[in-house]
C-alpha positions as CSV (number, residue, x, y, z in Angstrom):
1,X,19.1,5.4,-17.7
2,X,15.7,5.9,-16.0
3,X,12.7,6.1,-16.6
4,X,11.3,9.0,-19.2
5,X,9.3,11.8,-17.5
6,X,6.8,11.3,-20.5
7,X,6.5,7.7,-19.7
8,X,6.5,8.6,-16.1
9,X,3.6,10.6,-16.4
10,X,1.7,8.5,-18.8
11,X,1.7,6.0,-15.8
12,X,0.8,8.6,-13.2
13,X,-2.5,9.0,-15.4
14,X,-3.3,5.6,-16.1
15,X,-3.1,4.7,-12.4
16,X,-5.1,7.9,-11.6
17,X,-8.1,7.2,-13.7
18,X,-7.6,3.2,-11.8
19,X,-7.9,5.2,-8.5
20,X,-11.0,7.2,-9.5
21,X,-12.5,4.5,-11.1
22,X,-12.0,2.4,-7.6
23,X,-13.3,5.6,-6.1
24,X,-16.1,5.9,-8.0
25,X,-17.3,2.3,-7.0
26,X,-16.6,2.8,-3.6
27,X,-19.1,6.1,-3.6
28,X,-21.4,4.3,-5.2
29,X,-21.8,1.0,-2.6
30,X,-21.2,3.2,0.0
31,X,-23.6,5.9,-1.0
32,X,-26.6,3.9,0.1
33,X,-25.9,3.4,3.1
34,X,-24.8,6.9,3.8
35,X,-28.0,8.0,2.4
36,X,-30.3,5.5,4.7
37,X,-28.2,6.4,8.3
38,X,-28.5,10.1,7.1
39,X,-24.3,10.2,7.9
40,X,-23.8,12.9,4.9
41,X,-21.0,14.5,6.9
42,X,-19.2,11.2,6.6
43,X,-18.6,13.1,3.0
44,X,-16.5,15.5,3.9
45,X,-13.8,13.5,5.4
46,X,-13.8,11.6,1.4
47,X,-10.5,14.1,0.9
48,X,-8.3,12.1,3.6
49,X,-10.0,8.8,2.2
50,X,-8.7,9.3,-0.8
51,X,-5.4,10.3,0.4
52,X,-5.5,7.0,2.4
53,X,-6.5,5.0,-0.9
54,X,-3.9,6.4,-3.1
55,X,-0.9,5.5,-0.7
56,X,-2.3,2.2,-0.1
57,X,-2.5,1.9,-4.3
58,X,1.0,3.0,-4.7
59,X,2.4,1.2,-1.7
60,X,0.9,-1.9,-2.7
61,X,1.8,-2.7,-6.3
62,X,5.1,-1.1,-6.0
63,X,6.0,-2.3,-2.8
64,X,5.1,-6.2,-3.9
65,X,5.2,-6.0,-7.6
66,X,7.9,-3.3,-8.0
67,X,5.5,-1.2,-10.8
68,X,1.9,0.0,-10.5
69,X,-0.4,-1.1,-13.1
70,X,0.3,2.0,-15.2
71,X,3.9,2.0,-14.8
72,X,4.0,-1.9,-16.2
73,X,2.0,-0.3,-19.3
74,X,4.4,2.1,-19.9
75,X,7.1,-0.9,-18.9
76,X,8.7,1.2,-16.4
77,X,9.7,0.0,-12.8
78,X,11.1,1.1,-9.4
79,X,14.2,-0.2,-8.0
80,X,15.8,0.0,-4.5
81,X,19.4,1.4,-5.3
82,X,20.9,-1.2,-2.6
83,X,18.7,-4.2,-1.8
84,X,15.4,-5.3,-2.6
85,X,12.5,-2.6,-3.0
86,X,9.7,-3.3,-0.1
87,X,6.8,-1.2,1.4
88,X,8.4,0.9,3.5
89,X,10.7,2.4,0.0
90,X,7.5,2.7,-1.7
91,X,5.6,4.1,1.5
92,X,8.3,6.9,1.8
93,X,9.1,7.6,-2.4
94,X,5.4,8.0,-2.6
95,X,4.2,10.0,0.1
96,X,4.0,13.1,-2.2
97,X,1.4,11.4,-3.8
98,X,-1.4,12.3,-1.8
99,X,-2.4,15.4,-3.1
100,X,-1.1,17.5,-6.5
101,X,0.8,20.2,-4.2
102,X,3.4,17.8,-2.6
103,X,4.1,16.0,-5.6
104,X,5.2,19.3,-7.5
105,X,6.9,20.6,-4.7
106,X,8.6,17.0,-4.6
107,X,9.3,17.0,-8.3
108,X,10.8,20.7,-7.8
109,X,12.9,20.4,-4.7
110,X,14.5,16.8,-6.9
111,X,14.9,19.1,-10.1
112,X,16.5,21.8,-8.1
113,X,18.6,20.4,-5.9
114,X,19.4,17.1,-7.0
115,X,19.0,15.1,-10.1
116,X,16.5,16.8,-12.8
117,X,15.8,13.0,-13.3
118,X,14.4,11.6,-9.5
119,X,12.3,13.2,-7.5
120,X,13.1,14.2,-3.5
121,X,11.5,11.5,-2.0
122,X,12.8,8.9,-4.4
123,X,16.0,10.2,-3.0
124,X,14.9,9.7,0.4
125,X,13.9,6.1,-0.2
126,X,16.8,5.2,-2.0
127,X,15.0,4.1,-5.2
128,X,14.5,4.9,-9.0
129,X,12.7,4.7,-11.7
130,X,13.9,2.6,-14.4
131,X,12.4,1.0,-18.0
132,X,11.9,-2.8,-17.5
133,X,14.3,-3.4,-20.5
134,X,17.7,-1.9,-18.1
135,X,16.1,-4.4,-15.2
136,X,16.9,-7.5,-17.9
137,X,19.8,-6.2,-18.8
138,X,21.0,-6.2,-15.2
139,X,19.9,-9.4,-14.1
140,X,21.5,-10.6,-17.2
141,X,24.2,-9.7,-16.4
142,X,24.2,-10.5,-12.9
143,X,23.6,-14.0,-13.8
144,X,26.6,-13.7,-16.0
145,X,28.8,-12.7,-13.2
146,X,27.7,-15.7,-10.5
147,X,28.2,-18.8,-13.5
């Protein structure tokens, strides 16, 4: 069974008020600088910056660590379908990610026409969503199996 769309979302918010937090740090030892060089128009260019922090986020933690910080909260994680996940599965499943319009139309073209339960690109890349306690289970049994 995967992952809960509740829990799912929990996760998404937890690792979105990490991102603006980051964010918000960034502006601030950046600010100065910006301020002193008189580069203000460096500003408005902070919407692809963002875009480019959020990928590297998701693509980083689920990529090495299979689960973003929020995810782990909420003890969900992502798993390749065949193989090990790496960056390029988390690269592609969370592309959608960079602004709130692709990830709704990713969460409605995977609802309509596929699995109510896994988004498009999670399709794409071959992954899932699961709760930690199935990834035990699994391994368990795995290790079962091969003694």
């Amino acid at each position: 069974m995967q992952g809960s769309w509740g829990r799912r979302f929990i996760a998404l918010v937890v690792d979105a008020v990490i991102i603006i937090l980051f964010s918000w740090i960034l502006v601030a030892l950046t600010y100065p600088v910006i301020a002193l060089t008189n580069s203000f128009q460096i500003l408005g260019f902070w919407l692809l910056i963002l875009a480019f922090i959020i990928i590297i986020y998701f693509t980083y933690f689920e990529g090495k660590y299979g689960a973003t910080p929020g995810k782990n909260l909420m003890k969900l994680k992502v798993k390749a379908q065949n193989g090990d996940m790496d960056y390029m599965k988390a690269f592609i499943r969370n592309l959608s990610k960079i602004l709130w319009l692709p990830l709704i139309v990713d969460l409605l073209v995977g609802f309509l026409f596929g699995s109510p339960r896994k988004r498009y690109l999670d399709r794409l890349a071959k992954t899932e969503v699961v709760k930690v306690e199935e990834v035990e289970k699994s391994r368990k049994k795995l290790g079962q199996s091969i003694s």
